[in-house]
N, C-alpha and C positions, 0 to 999 in steps of 0.2 A: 504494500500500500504506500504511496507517493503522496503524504499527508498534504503537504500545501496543496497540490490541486483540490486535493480532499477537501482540504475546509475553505479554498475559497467559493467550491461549488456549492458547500452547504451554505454557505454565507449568502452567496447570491438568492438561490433557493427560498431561503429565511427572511432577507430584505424584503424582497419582492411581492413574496405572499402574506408577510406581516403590512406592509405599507398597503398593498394594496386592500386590506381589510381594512386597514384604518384611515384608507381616503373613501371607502365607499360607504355613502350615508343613506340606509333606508329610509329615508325620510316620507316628510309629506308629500313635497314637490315629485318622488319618485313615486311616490302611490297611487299619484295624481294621474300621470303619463297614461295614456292607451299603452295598450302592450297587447302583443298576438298570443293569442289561444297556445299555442306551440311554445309560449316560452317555458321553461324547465322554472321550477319553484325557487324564492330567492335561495331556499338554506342547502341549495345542491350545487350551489356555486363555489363554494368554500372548500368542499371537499373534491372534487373538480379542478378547480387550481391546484391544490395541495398535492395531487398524486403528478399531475400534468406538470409540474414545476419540479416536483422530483425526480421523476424520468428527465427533466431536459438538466438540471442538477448532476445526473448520473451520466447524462452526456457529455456535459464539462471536463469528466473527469476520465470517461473516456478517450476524448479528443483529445483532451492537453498530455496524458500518457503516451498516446499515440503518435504524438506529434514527432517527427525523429528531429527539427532543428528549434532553433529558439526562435528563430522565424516564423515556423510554424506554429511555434505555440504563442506568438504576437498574434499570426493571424486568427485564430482560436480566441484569445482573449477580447479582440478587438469585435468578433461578432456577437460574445454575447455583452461585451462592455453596449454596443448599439440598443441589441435584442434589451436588455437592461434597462436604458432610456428612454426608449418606445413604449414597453410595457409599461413603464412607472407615471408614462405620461397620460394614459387612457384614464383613467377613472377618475384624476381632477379634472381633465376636459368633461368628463360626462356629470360628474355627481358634483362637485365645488363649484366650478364655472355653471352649470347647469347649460352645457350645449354636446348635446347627442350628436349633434350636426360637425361641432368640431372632432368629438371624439371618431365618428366614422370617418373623415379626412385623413384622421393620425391613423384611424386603423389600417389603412391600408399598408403606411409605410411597416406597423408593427407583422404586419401578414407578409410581407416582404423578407423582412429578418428573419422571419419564426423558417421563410421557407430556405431563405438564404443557408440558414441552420442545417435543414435538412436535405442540401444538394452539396455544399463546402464540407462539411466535418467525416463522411464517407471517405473522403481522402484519407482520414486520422483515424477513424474506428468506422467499419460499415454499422454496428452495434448503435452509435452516437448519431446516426442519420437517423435511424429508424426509429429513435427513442423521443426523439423531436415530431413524429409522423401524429401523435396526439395532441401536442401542443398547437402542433398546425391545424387538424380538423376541427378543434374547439377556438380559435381563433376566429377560422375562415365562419363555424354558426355561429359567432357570437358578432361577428362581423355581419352576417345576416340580419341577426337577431337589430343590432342596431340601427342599422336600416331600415327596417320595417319599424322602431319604433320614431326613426327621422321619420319616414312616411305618414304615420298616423297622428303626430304630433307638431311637427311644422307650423308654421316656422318658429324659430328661438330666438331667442336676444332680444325680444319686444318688450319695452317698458309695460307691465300691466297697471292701468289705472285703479 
């Protein structure tokens, strides 16, 4: 076991899924929204990240082992340092700022990462590509999901009298 990768991947892991609970506000304003019949209940979100965050966690450490040069494990670092900044960005766009609208803008770029993840790191582990292949299909529905509720709630940012 190659502990630093070890524990920066559980670190990342850990930030991520801890921050992103505690930007996300069930609030009024959220209760408020239309939302499609199809969306999955709030409290299956949580555990849903949590294992999807560990699988991609477990590919960190995959990839940066596998990495044969220091090169390569800049490059490894530097996609999930992006995929990092993406993700942490979505849910104050949605729940803080209150714009679904922005948040789906940003989702794309995070849907980008999540896949970049899962075509780049096969160089370093095939294991590390495939382990990302959930984080990308919960991505890509949640990127749905958002969507449909830009669609049914549109438009944002309007001063309510």
């Amino acid at each position: 076991m190659e502990w630093t990768p070890a524990i920066i991947a559980g670190l990342w892991a850990i930030i991520l899924g801890g921050a992103g609970g505690a930007l996300t506000e069930i609030g009024e304003w959220y209760r408020n929204l239309n939302k499609p019949s199809w969306q999955p209940p709030d409290w299956a979100f949580g555990p849903a990240w949590t294992i999807i965050l560990g699988l991609s966690a477990w590919s960190i450490y995959r990839a940066w082992v596998g990495a044969p040069t220091i090169a390569d494990r800049n490059i490894v670092i530097a996609l999930f340092a992006v995929n990092f900044v993406l993700h942490l960005a979505w849910s104050p766009l949605f729940f803080k700022v209150k714009r679904p609208d922005w948040a789906l803008f940003e989702n794309v770029f995070l849907w980008a990462s999540v896949l970049s993840l899962c075509v780049i790191l096969p160089q370093y582990s095939s294991l590390a590509g495939w382990l990302n292949v959930p984080y990308l299909a919960w991505v890509s529905f949640a990127m749905l999901l958002n969507w449909k509720i830009v669609q049914l709630n549109a438009p944002f940012g309007k001063a309510t009298a």
